[in-house]
MIMAR-22102 format. One line per 4 residues: number of its first residue (from 0); for each residue x, y, z of C-alpha. Coordinates in nm, 4 decimals. Layout:
NUM) X/Y/Z | ... $
This chain:
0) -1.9559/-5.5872/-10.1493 | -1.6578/-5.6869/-10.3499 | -1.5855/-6.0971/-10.3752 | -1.2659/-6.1740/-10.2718 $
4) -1.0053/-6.2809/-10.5478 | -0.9082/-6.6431/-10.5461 | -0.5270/-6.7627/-10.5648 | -0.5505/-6.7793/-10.9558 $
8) -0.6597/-6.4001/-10.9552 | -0.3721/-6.3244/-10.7101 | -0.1272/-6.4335/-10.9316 | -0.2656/-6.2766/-11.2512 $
12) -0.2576/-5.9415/-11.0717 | 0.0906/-6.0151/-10.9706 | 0.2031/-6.0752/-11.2926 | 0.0576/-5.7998/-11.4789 $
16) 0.1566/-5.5688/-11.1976 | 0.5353/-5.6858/-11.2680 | 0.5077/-5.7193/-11.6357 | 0.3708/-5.3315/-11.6681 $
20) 0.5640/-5.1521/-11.4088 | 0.6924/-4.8729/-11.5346 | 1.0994/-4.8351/-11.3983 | 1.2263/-4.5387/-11.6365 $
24) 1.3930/-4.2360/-11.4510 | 1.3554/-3.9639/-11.6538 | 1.6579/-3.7640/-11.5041 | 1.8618/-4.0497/-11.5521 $
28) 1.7727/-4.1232/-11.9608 | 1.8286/-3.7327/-11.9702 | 2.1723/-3.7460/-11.8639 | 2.2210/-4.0563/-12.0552 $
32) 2.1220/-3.8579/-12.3509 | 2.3315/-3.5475/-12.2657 | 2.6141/-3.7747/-12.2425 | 2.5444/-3.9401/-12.5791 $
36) 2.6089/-3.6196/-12.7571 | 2.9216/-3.4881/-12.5454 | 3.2322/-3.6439/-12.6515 | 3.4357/-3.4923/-12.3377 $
40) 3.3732/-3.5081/-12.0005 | 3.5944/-3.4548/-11.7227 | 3.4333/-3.6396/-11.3884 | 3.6359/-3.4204/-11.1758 $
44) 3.5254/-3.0740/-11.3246 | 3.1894/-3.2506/-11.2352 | 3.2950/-3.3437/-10.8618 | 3.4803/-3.0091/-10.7929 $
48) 3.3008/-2.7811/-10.5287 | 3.0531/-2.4993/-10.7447 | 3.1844/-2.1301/-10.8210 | 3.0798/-1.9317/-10.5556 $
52) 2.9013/-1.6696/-10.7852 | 2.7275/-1.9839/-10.9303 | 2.3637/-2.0892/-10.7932 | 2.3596/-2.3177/-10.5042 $
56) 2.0997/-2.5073/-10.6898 | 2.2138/-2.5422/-11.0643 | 2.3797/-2.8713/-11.1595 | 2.5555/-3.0036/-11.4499 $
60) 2.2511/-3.1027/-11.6629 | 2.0995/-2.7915/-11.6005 | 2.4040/-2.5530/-11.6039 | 2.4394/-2.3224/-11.9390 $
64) 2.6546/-2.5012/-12.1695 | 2.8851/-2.3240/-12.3932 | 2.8825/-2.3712/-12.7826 | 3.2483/-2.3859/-12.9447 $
68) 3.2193/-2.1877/-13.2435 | 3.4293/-2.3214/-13.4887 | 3.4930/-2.2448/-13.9199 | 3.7102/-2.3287/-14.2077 $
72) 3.8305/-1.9978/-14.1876 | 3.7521/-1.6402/-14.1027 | 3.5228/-1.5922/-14.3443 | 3.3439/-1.9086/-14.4104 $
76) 2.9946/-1.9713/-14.2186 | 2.9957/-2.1295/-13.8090 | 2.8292/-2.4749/-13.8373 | 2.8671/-2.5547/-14.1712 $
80) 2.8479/-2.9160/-14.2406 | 3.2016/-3.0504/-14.4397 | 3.2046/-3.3773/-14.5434 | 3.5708/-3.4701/-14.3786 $
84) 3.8337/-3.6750/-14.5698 | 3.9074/-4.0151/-14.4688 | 4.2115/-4.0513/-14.3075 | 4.4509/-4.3210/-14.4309 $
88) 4.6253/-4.4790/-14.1006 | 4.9474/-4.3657/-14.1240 | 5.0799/-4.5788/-13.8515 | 4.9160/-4.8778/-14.0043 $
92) 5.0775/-4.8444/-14.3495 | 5.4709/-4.7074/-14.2024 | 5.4425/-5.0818/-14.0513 | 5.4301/-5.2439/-14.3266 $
96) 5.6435/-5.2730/-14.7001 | 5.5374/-5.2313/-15.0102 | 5.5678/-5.5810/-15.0621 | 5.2154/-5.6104/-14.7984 $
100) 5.0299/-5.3143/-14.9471 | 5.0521/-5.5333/-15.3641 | 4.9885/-5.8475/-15.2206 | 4.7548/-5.8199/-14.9458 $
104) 4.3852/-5.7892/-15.1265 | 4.5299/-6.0726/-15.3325 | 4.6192/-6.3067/-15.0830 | 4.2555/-6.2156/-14.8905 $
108) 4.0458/-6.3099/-15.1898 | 4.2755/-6.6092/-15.2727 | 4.1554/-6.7396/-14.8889 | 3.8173/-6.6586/-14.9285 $
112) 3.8101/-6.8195/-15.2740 | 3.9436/-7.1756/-14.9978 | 3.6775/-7.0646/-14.7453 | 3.4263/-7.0454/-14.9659 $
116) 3.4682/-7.3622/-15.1235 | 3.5528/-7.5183/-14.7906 | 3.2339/-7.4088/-14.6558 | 3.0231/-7.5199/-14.9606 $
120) 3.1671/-7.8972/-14.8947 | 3.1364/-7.8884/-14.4794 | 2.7719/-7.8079/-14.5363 | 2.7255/-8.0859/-14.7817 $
124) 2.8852/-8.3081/-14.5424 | 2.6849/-8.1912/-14.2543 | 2.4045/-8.2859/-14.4578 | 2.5078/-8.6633/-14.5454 $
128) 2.5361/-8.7232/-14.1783 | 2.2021/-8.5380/-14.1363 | 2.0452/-8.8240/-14.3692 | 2.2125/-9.1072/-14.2424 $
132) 2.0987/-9.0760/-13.9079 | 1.7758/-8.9380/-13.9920 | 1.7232/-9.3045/-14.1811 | 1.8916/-9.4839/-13.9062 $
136) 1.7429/-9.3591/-13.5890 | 1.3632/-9.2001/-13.6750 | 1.2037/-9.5455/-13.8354 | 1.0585/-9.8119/-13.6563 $
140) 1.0664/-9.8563/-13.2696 | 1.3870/-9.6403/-13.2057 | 1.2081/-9.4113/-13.4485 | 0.9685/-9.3631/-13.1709 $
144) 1.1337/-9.4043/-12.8711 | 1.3713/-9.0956/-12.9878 | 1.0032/-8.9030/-13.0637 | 0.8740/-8.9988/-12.7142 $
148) 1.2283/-8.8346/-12.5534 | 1.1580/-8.5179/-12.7857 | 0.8106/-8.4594/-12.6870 | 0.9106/-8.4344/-12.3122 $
152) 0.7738/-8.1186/-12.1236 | 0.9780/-8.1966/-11.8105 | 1.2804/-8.3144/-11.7380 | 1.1125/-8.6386/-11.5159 $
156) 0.9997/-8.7166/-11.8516 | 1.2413/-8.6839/-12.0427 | 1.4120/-8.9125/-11.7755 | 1.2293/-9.1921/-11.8022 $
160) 1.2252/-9.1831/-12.1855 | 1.5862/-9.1063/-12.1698 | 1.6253/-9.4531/-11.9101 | 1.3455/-9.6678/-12.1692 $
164) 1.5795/-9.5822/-12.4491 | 1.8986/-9.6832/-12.2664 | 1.7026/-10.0023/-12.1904 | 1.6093/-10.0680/-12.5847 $
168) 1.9435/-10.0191/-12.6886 | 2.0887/-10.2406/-12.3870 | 2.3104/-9.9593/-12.2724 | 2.2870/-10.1032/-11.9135 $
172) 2.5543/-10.3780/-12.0071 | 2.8031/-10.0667/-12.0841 | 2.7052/-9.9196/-11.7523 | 2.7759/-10.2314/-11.5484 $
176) 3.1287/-10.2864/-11.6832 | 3.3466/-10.0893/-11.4514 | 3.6793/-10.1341/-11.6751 | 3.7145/-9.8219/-11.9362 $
180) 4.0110/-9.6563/-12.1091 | 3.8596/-9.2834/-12.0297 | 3.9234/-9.2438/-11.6619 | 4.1180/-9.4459/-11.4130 $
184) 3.8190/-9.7374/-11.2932 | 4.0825/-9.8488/-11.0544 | 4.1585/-9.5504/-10.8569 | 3.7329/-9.4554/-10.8711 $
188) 3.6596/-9.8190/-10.6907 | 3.9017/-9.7684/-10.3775 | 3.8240/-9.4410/-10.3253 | 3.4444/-9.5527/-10.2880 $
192) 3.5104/-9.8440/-10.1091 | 3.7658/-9.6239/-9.8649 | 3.5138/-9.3479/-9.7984 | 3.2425/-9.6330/-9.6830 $
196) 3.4700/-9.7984/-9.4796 | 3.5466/-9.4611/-9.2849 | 3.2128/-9.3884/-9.2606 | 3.0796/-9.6884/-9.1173 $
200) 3.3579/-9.6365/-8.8697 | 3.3009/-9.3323/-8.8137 | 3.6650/-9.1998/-8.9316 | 3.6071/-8.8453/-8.9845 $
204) 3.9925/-8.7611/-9.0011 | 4.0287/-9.0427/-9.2581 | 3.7505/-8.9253/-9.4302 | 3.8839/-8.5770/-9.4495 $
208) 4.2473/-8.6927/-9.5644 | 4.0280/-8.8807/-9.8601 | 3.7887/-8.6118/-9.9413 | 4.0925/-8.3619/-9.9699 $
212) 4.2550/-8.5636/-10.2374 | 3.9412/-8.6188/-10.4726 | 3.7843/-8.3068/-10.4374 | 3.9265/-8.1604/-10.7594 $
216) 3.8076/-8.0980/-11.1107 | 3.7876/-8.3922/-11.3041 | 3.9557/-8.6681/-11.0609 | 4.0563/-8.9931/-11.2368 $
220) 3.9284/-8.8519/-11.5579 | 3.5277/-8.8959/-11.4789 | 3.4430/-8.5573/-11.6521 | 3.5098/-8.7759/-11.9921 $
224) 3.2933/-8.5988/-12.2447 | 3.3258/-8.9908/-12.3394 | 3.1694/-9.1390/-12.0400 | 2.8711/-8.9179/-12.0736 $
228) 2.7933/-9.0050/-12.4943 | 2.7557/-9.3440/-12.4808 | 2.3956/-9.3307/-12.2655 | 2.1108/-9.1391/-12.2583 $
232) 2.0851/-9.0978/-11.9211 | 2.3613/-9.1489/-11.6437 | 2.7217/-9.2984/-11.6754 | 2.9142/-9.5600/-11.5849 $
236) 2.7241/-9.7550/-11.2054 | 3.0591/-9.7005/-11.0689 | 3.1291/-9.3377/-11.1379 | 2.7573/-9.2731/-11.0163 $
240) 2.8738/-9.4808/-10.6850 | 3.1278/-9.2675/-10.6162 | 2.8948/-8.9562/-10.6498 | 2.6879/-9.0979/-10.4067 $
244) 2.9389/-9.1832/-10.1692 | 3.1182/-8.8472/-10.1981 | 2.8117/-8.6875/-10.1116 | 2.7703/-8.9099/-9.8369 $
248) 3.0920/-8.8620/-9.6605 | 3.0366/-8.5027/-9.7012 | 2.7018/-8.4937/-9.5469 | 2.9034/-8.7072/-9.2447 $
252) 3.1762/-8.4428/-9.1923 | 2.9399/-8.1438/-9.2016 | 2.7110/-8.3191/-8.8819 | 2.9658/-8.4898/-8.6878 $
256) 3.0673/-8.3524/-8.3883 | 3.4378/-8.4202/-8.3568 | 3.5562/-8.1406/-8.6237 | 3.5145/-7.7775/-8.4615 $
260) 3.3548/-7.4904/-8.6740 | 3.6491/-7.3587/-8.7428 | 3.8037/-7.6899/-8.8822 | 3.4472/-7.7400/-9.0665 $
264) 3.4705/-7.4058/-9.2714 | 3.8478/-7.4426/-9.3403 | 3.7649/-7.7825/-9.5316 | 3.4481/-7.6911/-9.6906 $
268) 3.6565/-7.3427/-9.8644 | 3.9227/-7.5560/-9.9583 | 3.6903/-7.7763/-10.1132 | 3.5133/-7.5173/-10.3112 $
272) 3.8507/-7.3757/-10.4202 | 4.0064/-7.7095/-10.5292 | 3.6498/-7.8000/-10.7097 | 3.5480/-7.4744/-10.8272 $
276) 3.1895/-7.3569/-10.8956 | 2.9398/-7.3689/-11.2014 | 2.8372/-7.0475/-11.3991 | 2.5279/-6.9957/-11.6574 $
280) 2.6596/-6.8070/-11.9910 | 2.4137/-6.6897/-12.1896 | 2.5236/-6.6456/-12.5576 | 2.4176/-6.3495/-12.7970 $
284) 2.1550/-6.4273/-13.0452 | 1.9532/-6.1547/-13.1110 | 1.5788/-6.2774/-13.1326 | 1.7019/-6.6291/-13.0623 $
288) 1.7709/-6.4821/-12.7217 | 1.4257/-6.5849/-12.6687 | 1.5417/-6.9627/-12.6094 | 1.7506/-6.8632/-12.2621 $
292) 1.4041/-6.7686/-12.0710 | 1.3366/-7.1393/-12.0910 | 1.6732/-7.2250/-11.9995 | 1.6622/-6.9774/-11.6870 $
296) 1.2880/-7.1211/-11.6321 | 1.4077/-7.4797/-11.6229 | 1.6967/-7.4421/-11.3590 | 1.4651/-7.2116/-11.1761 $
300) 1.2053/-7.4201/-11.1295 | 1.4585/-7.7026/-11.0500 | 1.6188/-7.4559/-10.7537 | 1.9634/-7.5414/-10.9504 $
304) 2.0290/-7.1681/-11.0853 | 2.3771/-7.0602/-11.0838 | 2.4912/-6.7560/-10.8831 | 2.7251/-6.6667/-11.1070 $
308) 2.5653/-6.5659/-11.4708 | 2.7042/-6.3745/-11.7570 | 2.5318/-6.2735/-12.0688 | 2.6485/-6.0566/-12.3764 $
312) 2.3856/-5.8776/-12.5971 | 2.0510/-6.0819/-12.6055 | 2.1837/-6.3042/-12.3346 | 2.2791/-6.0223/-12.0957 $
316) 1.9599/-5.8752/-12.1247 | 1.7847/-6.1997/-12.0000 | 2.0663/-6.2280/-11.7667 | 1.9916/-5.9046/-11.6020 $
320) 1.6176/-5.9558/-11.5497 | 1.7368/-6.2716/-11.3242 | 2.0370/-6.1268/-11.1402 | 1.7932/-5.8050/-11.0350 $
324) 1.5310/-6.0180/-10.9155 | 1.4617/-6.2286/-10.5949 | 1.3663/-6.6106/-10.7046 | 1.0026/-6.5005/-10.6069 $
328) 0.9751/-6.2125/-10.7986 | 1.0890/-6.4557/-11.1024 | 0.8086/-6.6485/-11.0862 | 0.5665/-6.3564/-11.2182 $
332) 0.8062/-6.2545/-11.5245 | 0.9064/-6.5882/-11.6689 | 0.6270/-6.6264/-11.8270 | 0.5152/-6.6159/-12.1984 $
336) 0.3751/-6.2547/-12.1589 | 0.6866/-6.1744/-12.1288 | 0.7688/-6.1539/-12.4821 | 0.5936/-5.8150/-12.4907 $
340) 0.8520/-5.6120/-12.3018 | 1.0904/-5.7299/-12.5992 | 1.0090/-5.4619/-12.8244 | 1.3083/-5.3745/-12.9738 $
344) 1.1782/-5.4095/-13.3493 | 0.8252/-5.2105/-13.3086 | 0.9555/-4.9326/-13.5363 | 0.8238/-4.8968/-13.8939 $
348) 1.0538/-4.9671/-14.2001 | 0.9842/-4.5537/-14.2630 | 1.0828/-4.5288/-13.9148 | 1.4274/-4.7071/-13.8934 $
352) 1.5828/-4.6838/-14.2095 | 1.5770/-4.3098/-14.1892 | 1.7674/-4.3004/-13.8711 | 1.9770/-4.5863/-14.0459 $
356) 2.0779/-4.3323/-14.2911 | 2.1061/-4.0458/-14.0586 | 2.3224/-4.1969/-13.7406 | 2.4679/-4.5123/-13.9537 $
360) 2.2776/-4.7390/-13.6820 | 1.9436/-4.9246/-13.7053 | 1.7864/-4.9003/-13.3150 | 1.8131/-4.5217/-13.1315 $
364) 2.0187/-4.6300/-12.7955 | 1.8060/-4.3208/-12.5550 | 1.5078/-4.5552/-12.6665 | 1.6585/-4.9088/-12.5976 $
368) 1.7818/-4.7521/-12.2489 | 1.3817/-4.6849/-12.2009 | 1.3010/-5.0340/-12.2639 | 1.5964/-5.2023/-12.0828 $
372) 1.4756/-5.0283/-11.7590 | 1.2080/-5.2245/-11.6976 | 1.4867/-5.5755/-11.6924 | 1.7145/-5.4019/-11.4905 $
376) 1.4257/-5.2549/-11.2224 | 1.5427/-4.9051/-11.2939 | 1.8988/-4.7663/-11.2720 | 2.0204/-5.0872/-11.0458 $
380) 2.4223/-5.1043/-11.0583 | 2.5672/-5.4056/-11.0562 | 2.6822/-5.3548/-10.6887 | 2.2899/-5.3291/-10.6109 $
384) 2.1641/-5.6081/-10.7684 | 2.4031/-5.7930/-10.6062 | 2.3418/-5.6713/-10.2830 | 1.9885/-5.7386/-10.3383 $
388) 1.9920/-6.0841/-10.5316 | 2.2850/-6.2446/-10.4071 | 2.3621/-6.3314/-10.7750 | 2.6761/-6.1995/-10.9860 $
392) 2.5799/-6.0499/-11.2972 | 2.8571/-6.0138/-11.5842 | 2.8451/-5.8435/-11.8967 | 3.0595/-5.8665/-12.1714 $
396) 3.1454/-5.5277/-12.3537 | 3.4419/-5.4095/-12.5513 | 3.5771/-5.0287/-12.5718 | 3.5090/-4.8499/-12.9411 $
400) 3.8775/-4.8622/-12.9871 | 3.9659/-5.1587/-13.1643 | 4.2889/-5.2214/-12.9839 | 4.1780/-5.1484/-12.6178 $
404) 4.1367/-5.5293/-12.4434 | 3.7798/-5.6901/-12.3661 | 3.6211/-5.6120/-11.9813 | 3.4205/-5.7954/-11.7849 $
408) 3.1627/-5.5725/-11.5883 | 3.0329/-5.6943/-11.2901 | 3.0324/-5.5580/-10.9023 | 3.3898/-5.6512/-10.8627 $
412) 3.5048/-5.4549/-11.1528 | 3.2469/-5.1417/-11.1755 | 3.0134/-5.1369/-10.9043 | 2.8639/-4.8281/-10.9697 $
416) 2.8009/-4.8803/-11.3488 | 2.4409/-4.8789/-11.3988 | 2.3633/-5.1991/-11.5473 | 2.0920/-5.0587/-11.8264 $
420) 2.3990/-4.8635/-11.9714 | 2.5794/-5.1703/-11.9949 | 2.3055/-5.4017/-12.1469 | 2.3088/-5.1351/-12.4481 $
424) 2.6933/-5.1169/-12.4728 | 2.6819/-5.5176/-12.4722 | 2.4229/-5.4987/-12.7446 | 2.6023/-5.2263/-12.9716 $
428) 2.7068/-5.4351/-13.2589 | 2.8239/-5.1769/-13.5567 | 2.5531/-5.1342/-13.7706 | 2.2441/-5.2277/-13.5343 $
432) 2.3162/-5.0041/-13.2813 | 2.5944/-4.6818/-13.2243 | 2.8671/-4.7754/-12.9527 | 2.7521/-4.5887/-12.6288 $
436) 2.8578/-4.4411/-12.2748 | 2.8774/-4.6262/-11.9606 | 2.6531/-4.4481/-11.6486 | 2.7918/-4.3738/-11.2990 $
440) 2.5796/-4.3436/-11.0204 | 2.7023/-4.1225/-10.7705 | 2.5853/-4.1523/-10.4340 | 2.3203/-3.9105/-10.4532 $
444) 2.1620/-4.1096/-10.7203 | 2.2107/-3.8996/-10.9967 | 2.3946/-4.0773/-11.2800 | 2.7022/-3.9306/-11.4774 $
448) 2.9236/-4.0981/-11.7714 | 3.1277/-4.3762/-11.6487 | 3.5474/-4.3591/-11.7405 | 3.5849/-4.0492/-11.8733 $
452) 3.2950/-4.0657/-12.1157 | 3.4486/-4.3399/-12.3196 | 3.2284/-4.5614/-12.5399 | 3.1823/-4.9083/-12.5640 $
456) 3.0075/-5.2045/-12.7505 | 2.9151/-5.5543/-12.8143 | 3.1361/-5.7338/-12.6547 | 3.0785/-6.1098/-12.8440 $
460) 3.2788/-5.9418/-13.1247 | 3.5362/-6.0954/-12.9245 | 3.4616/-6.2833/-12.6374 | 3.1202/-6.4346/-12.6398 $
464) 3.1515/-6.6840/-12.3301 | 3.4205/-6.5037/-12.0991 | 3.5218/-6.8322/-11.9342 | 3.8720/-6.7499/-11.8498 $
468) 3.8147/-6.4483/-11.7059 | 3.4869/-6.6405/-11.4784 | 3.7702/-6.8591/-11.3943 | 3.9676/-6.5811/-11.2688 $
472) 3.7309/-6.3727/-11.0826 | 3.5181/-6.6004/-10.9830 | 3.6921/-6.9742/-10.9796 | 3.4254/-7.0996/-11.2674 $
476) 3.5890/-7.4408/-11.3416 | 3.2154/-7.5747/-11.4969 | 3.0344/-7.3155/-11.7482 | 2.6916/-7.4087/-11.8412 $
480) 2.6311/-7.2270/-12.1963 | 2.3205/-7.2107/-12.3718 | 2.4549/-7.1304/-12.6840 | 2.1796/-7.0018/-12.9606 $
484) 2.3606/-6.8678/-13.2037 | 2.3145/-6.9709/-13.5541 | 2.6349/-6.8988/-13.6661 | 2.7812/-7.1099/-13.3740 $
488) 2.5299/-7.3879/-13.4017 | 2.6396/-7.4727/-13.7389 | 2.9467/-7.6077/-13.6271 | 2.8898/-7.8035/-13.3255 $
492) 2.9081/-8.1383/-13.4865 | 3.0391/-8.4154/-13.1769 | 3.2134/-8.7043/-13.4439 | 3.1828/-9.0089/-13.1176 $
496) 2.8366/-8.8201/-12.9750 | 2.7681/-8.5939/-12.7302 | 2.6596/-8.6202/-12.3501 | 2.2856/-8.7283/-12.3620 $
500) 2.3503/-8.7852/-12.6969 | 2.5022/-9.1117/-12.8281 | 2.5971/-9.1947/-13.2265 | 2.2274/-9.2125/-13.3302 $
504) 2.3431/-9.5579/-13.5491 | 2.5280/-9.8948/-13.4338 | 2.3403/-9.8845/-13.0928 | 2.5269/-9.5248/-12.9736 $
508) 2.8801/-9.6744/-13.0860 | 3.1277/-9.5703/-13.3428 | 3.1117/-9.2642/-13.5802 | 2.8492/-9.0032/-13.7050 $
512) 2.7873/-9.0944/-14.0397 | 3.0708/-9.3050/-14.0566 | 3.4674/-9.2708/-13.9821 | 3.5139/-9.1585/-14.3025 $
516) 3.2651/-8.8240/-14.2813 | 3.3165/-8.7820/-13.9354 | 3.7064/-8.7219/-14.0778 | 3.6512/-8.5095/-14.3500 $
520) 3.4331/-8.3182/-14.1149 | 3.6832/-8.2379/-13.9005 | 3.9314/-8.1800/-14.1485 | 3.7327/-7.8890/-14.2925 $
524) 3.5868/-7.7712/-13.9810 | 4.0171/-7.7173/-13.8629 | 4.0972/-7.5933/-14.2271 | 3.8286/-7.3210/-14.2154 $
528) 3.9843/-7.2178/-13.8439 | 4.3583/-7.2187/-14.0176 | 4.2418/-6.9881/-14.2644 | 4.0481/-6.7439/-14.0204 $
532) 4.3772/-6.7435/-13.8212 | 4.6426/-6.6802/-14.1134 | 4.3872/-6.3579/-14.1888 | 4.3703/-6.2636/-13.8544 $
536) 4.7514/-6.2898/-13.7732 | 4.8507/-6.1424/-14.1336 | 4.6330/-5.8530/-14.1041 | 4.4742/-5.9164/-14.4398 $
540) 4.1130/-5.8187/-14.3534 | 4.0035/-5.4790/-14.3102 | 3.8350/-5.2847/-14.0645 | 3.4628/-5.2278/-14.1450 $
544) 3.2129/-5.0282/-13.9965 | 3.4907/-4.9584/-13.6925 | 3.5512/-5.3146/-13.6122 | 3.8165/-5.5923/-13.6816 $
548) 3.5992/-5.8939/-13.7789 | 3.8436/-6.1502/-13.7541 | 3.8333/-6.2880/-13.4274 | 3.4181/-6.3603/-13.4760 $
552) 3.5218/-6.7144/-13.5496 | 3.7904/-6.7936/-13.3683 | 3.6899/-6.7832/-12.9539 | 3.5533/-7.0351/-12.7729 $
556) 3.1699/-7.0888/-12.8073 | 3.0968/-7.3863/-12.5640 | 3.1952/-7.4699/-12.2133 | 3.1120/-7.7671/-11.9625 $
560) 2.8030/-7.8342/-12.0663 | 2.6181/-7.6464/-12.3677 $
């Protein structure tokens, strides 16, 4: 007779079921592939009823297709292979003068020659600063207070390391003192002290006619970034009082018995309108993408995970394996073994340089839609993972045509799109992988090309944290970013600190480095950006590989909190 498997064994058998399940339709990759190699297809040819002397049975991917034959002329071979001539864009050059076409490779290398330089100094810079705090806050016992808040596993730990180094550095003083230039201290303290006194009276119109006024995105200024740098942990005692009593007077309104329902839900959705809600945007990255699963596994295990998440490339990939699955079915994939259903690299060098040469892209997108299966449970749309998560996935793609405008997939915007298709579009960066079809599913559950057949790819070319267009669909008015990459991280440099994350020297006061790095910093950090923007809006840089690269630079990286 068999033993009977402890918890331990439970959950081992749980996880490996979850981390080996096999999720790939072969139907579906077929059609994904058919599509792949059709550069026409007309959904309604597809939807019409059959031809009557056609079988009842026979269906699109199985019907005889018919080969146009096609030549140079009448006499030269079908199929032959001719190397085609690259077309000069006619429009492009009838737009501009002569005077553009002399002086335009000029003028670009004149403002890389700037950039280059430019650069060359910022990262010198950049390291100074590096130095000068590295002397001033790693030796002695700051040194190892600031090694003690590193070595956290948790964030209770990094708490109370965060709360002994506010201590050491007798931040408490600064937390004490109400009065502050950043936010209006005045208007904070009779707000708090109104909300108590209608509470203890038990003034729930009063409290309402309070609540509705300070319920918005940063009241009075206490979303400072500035209120936040000076401390480790926590802000000023009398922003955090006001927190507290908020929360308090909300709690009272939601239990007391004098407001109907009706009155109840009409507060509580004008609240969440005037307030807005939070989103997590996770950044592309590549194998860096590996830093969001402990991002998602910290707010999951915290039960403080957004509903709303977006992700482009690495990030939507990650993003998808959480918006497909229920918070207990999380538990057995965010785990370390995780990392080997990543296996987008596996191929031999002999492997993927000869379909480099062959397609002009590194990865094959049929296999990558194999893989991505498995985080997307199958051929789940958007609309289904919804329906089945309660969370809003977004993904972040751009069409192939360079001047067609950025979209924003989700289940608002294309609820049928089967997500897989879009993780690979979001992921098609020129180069690394061919731009590819969106998938339909039709009701039946067969999949077909989504809008017409037309292609699309990464869409952090352009927009790699789509906060305005959160804000619009959604109301997003606090985006969470975890930002990882390396291009991006290079120039996040916070001159007065950053929330969490005071001036390492002169106690958390004053400049990094000094006032007079901190300045140049920012000089050639804006500089850089002019330049990027005078090539962009001149038209100076070319297209390569299909793709204006000019706008890389120039969005928005970070959000609320990064």
């Amino acid at each position: 007779m068999a033993e009977p498997c402890s918890y331990g064994q439970h959950v081992l058998l749980d996880t490996m079921a979850s981390l080996y399940a096999d999720y790939v339709n072969e139907s579906h990759i077929q059609a994904f592939h058919e599509a792949l190699q059709n550069d026409e297809f007309n959904y309604f040819d597809f939807a019409a009823s059959p031809n009557p002397s056609a079988s009842p049975n026979m269906s699109p991917t199985n019907s005889i297709r018919v080969q146009k034959v096609s030549a140079l002329s009448d006499f030269a071979p079908v199929n032959l292979r001719v190397k085609k001539k690259k077309k000069r864009d006619q429009m492009h050059d009838k737009r501009h003068d002569c005077l553009y076409l002399l002086l335009r490779w000029p003028i670009l290398i004149f403002i890389f020659i700037f950039i280059t330089a430019e650069f060359g100094l910022y990262v010198v810079i950049r390291q100074v600063v590096n130095g000068k705090e590295w002397i001033s806050a790693w030796r002695g016992k700051k040194g190892a207070l600031r090694k003690r808040l590193r070595a956290a596993r948790n964030y209770e730990a990094w708490k109370e390391a965060a709360r002994v180094m506010d201590d050491y550095l007798n931040h408490e003083e600064w937390k004490n003192i109400d009065e502050d230039n950043f936010y209006d201290w005045k208007l904070i303290r009779k707000v708090t002290r109104s909300l108590k006194v209608l509470r203890e009276k038990h003034d729930v119109r009063g409290c309402l006619g309070v609540l509705e006024t300070c319920i918005r995105a940063n009241f009075a200024g206490i979303e400072s970034s500035r209120l936040y740098s000076e401390t480790y942990l926590g802000t000023k005692n009398l922003i955090e009082s006001y927190y507290d009593e908020e929360e308090r007077a909300l709690e009272f309104i939601r239990e007391s018995t004098q407001l109907t329902v009706d009155e109840k839900k009409k507060f509580f959705k004008s609240a969440n309108t005037n307030f807005g809600i939070s989103a997590l945007c996770l950044s592309g990255g590549a194998s860096f993408g590996y830093y969001h699963v402990g991002v998602l596994k910290a707010f999951v295990e915290a039960n403080l995970l957004p509903r709303v998440i977006t992700g482009t490339s690495a990030g939507g990939l990650i993003a998808a394996l959480v918006c497909c699955r229920k918070d207990d079915e999380l538990e057995s994939v965010l785990v370390p073994e995780l990392a080997n259903r990543i296996t987008a690299c596996e191929d031999p060098i002999s492997v993927w340089a000869r379909r480099a040469w062959k397609t002009g892209a590194r990865f094959d997108s049929v296999l990558w839609a194999r893989k991505a299966t498995f985080f997307t449970l199958g051929s789940l749309t958007f609309a289904e993972a919804y329906a089945r998560t309660g969370r809003i996935l977004n993904i972040s793609v751009i069409p192939a045509d360079q001047n067609s405008p950025t979209r924003l997939l989700n289940y608002i915007t294309a609820p049928d799109c089967v997500i897989w298709s879009a993780l690979l579009a979001s992921a098609a960066v020129p180069g690394i992988l061919n731009p590819v079809v969106l998938m339909q599913k039709l009701k039946d559950g067969t999949i077909i090309p989504w809008e017409f057949s037309s292609k699309f790819k990464d869409g952090s070319l352009r927009v790699d944290i789509p906060i305005q267009s959160l804000n619009l669909f959604f109301n997003v008015t606090f985006p969470v970013v975890s930002q990882v990459n390396p291009h991006v991280h290079l120039f996040f440099f916070a001159p007065r600190g950053s929330a969490g994350k005071p001036v390492a020297h002169s106690k958390g006061k004053g400049w990094r480095g000094n006032f007079l790095l901190s300045a140049v910093e920012q000089w050639l950090k804006h500089e850089l950006t002019k330049n990027f923007k005078v090539i962009r809006d001149l038209e100076l840089l070319p297209t390569v590989l299909g793709q204006d690269w000019s706008s890389v630079f120039l969005q928005r990286f970070d959000g609320a909190v990064t």
